[in-house]
Backbone as a printed PyTorch tensor [residue, N CA C, xyz], in Angstrom:
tensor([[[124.3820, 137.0330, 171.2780],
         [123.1690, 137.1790, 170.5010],
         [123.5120, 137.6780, 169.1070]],

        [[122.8300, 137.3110, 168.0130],
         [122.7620, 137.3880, 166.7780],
         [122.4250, 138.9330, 166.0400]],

        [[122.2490, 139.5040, 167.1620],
         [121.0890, 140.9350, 166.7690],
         [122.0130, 142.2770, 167.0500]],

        [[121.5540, 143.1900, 166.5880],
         [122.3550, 144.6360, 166.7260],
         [121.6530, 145.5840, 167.8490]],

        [[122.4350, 145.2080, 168.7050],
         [122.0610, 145.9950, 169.9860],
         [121.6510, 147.1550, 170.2680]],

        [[121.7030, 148.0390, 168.9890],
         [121.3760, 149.4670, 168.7550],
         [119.5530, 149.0390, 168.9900]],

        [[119.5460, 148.3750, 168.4650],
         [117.4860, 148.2820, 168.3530],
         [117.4520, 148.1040, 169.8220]],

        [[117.9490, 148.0740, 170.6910],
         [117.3300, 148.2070, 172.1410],
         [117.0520, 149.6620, 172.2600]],

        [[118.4680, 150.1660, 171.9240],
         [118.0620, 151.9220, 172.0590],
         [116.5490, 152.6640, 171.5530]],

        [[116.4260, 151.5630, 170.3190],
         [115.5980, 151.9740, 169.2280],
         [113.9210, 152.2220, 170.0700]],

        [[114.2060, 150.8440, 170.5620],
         [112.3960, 150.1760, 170.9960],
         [112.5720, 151.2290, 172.5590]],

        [[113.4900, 151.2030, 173.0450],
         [113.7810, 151.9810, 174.3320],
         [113.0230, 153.3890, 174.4490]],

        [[113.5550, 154.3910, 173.5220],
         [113.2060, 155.5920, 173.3330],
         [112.6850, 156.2470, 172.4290]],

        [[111.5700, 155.6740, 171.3320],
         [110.5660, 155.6300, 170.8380],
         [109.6280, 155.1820, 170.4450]],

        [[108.5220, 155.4070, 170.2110],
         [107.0940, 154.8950, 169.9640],
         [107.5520, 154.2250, 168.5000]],

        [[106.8920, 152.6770, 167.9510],
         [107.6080, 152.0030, 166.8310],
         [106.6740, 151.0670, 166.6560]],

        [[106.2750, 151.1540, 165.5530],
         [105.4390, 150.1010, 164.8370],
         [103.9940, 149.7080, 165.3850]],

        [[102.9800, 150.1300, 165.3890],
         [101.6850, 150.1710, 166.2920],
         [100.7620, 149.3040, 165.2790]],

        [[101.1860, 149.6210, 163.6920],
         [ 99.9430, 148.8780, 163.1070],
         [100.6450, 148.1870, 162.3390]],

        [[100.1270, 146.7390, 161.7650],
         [100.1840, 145.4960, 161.1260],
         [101.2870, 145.6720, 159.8080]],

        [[101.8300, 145.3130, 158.9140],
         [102.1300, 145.1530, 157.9660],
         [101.3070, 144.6150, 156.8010]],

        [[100.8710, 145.5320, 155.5470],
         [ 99.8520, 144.7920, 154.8520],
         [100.0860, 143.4050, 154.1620]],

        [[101.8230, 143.7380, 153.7430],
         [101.8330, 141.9490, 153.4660],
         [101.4460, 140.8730, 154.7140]],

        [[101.6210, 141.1860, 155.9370],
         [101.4270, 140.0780, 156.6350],
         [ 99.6030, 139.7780, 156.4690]],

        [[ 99.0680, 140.8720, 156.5170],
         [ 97.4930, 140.8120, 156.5470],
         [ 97.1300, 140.1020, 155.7780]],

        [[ 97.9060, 140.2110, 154.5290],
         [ 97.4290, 139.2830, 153.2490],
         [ 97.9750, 138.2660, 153.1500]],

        [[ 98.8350, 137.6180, 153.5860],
         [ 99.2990, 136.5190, 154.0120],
         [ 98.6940, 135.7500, 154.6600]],

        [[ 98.3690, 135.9390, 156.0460],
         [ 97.2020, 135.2160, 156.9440],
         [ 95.9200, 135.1490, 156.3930]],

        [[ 95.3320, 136.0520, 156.0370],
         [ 94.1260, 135.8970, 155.2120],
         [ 93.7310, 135.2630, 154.5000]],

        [[ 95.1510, 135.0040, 153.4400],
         [ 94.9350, 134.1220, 152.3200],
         [ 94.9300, 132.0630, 152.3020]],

        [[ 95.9610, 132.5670, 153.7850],
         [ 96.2840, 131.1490, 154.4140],
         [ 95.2760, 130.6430, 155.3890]],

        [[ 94.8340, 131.1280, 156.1790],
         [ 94.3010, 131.0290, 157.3720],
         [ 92.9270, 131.4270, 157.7550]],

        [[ 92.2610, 132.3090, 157.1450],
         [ 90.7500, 133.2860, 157.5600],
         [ 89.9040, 131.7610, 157.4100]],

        [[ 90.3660, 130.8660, 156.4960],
         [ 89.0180, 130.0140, 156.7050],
         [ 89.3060, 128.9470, 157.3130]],

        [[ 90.5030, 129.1210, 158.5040],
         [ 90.2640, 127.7040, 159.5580],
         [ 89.1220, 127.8330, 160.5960]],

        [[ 88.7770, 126.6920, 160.8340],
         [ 87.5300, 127.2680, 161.4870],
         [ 87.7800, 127.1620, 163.2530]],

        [[ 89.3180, 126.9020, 163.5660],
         [ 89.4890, 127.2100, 165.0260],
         [ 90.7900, 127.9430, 164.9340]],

        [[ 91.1770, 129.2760, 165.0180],
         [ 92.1440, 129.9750, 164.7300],
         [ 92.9970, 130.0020, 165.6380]],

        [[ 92.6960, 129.5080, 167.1450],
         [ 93.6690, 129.1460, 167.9110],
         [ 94.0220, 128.4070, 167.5250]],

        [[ 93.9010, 127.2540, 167.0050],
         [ 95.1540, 126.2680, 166.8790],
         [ 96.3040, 126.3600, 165.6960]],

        [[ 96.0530, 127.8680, 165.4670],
         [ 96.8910, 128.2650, 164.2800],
         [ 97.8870, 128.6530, 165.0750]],

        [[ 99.2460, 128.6300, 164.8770],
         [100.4240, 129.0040, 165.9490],
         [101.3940, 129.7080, 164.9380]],

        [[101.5510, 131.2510, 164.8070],
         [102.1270, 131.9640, 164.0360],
         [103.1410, 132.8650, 164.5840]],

        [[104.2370, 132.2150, 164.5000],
         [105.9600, 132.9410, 164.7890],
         [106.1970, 134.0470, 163.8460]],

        [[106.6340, 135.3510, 165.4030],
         [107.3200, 136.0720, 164.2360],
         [108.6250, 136.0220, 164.4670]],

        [[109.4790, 136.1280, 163.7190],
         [111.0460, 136.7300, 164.5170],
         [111.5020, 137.5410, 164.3670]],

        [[111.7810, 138.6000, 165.0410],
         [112.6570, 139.7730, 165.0510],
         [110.9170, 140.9120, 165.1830]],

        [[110.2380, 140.5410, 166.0930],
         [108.8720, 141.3420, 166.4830],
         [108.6040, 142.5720, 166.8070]],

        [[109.8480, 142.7740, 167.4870],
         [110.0840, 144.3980, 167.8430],
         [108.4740, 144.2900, 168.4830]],

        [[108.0270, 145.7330, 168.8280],
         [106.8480, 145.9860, 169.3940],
         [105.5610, 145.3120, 169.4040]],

        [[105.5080, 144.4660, 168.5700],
         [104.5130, 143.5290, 168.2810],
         [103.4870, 143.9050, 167.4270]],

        [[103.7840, 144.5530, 166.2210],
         [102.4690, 145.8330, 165.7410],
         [101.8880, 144.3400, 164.8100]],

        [[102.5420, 143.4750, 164.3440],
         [101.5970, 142.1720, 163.2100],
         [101.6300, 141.2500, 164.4270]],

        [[101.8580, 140.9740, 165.8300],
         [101.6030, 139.6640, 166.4150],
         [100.3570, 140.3750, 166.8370]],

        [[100.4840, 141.8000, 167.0320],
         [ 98.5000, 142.6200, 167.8560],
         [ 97.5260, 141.7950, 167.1610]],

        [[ 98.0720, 142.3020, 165.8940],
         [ 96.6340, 141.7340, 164.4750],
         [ 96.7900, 140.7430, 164.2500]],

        [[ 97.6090, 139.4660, 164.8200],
         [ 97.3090, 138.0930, 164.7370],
         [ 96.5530, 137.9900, 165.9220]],

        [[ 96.7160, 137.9420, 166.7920],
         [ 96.1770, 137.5960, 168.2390],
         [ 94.3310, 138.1880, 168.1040]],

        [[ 94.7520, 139.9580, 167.3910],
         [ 93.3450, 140.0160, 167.2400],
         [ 92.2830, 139.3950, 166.6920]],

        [[ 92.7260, 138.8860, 165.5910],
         [ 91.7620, 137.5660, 164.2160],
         [ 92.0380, 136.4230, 164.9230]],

        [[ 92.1120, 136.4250, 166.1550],
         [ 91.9950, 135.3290, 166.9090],
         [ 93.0840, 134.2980, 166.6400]],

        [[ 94.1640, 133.9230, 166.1390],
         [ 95.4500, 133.2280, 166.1530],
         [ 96.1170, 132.9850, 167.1770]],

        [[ 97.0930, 131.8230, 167.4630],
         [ 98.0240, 132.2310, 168.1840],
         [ 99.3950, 132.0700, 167.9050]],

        [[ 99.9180, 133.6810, 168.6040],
         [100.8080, 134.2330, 168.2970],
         [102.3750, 134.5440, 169.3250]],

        [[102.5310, 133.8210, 168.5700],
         [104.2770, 134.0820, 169.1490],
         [105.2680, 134.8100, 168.2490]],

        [[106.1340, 135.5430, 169.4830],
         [107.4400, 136.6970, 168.6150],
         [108.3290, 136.3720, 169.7190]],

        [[109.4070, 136.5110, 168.9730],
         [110.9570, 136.5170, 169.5230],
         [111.6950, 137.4970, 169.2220]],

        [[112.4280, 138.4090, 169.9130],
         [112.9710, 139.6400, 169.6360],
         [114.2330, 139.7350, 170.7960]],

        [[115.1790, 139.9510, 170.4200],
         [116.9060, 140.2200, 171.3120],
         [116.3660, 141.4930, 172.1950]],

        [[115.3770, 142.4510, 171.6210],
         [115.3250, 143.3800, 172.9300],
         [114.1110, 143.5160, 173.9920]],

        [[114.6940, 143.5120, 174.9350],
         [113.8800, 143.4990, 175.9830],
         [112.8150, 144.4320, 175.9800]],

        [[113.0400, 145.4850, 176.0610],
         [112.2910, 146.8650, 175.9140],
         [110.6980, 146.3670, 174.7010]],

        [[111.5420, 146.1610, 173.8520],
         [110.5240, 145.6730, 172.3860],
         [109.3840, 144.4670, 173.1110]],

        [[110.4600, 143.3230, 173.8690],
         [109.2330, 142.2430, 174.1240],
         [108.1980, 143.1950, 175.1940]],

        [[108.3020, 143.7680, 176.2260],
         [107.6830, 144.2570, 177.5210],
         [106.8620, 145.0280, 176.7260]],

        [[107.3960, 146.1570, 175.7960],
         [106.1150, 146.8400, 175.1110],
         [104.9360, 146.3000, 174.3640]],

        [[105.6450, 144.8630, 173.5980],
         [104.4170, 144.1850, 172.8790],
         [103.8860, 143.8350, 174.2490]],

        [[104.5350, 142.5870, 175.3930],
         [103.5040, 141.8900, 176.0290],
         [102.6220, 143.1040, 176.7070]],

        [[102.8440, 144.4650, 177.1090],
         [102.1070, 145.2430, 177.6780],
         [100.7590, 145.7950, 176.4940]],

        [[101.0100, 145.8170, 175.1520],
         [100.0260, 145.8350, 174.3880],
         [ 98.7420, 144.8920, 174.3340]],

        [[ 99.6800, 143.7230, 174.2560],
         [ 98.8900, 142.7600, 173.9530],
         [ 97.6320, 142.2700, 175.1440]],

        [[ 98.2690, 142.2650, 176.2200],
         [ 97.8900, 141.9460, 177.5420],
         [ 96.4290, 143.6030, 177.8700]],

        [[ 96.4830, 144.4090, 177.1480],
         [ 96.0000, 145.3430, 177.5320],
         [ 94.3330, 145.5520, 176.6240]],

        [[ 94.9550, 145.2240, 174.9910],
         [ 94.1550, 145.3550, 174.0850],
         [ 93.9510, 143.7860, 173.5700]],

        [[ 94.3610, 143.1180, 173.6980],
         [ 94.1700, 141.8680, 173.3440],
         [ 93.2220, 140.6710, 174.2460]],

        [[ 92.0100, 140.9720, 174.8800],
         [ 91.6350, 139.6810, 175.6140],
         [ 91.9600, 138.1140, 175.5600]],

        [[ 92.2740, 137.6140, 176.6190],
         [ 92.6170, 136.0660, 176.2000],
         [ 93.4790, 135.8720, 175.2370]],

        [[ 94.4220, 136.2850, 175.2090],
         [ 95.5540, 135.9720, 173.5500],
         [ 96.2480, 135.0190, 174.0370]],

        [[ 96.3640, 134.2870, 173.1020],
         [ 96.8520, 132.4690, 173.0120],
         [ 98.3640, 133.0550, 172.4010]],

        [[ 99.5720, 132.3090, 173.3580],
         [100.5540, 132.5860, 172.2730],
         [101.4380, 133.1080, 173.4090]],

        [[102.9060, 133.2790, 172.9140],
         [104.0920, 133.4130, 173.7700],
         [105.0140, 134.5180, 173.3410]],

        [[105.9240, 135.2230, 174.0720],
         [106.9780, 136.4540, 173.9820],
         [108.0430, 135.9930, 174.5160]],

        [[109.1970, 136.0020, 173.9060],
         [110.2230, 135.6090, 174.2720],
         [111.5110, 136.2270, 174.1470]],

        [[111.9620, 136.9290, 174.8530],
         [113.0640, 137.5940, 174.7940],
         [114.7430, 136.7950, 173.8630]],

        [[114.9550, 136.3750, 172.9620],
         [116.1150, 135.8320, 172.4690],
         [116.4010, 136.1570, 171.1200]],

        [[117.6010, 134.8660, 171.3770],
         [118.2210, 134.9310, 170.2320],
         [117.3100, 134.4970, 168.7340]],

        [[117.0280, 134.9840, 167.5970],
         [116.5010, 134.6200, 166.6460],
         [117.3370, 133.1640, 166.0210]],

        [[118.4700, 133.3520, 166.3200],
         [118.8350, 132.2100, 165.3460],
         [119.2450, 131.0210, 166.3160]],

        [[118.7680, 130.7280, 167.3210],
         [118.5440, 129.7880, 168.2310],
         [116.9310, 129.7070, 168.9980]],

        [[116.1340, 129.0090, 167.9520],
         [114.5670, 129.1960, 168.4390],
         [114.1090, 128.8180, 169.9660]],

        [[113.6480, 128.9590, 170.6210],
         [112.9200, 127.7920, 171.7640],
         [111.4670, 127.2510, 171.5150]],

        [[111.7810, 126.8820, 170.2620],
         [110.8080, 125.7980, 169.9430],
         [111.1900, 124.2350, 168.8830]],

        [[110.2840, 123.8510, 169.1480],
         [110.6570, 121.9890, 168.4650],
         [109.9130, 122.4630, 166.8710]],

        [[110.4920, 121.6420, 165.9030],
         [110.2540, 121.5790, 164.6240],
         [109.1160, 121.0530, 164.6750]],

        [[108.5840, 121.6280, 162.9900],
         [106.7660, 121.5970, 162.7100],
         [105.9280, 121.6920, 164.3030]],

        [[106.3750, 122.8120, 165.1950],
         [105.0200, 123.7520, 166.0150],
         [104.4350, 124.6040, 165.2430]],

        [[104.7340, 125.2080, 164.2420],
         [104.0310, 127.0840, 163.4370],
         [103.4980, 126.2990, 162.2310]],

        [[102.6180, 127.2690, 162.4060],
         [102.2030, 126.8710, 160.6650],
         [102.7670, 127.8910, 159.7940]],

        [[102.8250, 128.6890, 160.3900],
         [103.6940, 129.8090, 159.5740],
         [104.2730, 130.6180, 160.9610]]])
């Protein structure tokens, strides 16, 4: 794997990243607030860690996929998401970032 194995420790044994990033907010917003079916918006993150910007995609109704090398990191987002998120469209995937498991032009971003 491509990633520094220390961030397992990281996501392992502390609380990390709970709320959004404002560039991402303004990013989607600027791109996206006026599709008028936001599921079929499909927005990758990579390197997701806890999932604190896939929460606030999934929440504005998107769907949202993250890929992250640590385990700990994916189980905490999918346990977020799955908890506070009703019905969230979208996938968690434990890997490598620089080997996707997805086919070209799926994301819009």
């Amino acid at each position: 794997m491509s990633w520094d194995s220390i961030w397992e420790e990281v996501f392992r044994s502390q609380p990390w990243g709970k709320y959004p990033s404002e560039d991402v907010i303004r990013f989607v917003a600027r791109h996206f607030y006026k599709v008028p079916d936001r599921g079929s918006v499909n927005i990758l993150e990579v390197g997701c860690g806890t999932g604190a910007n896939l929460w606030y995609i999934a929440k504005e109704g998107f769907s949202a996929y993250g890929i992250d090398g640590s385990a700990s990191a994916i189980a905490t987002c999918r346990q977020r998401m799955d908890a506070e998120v009703l019905g969230w469209k979208g996938e968690l995937t434990e890997g490598d970032v620089c080997s996707l498991p997805y086919g070209n032009d799926f994301f819009d971003a």
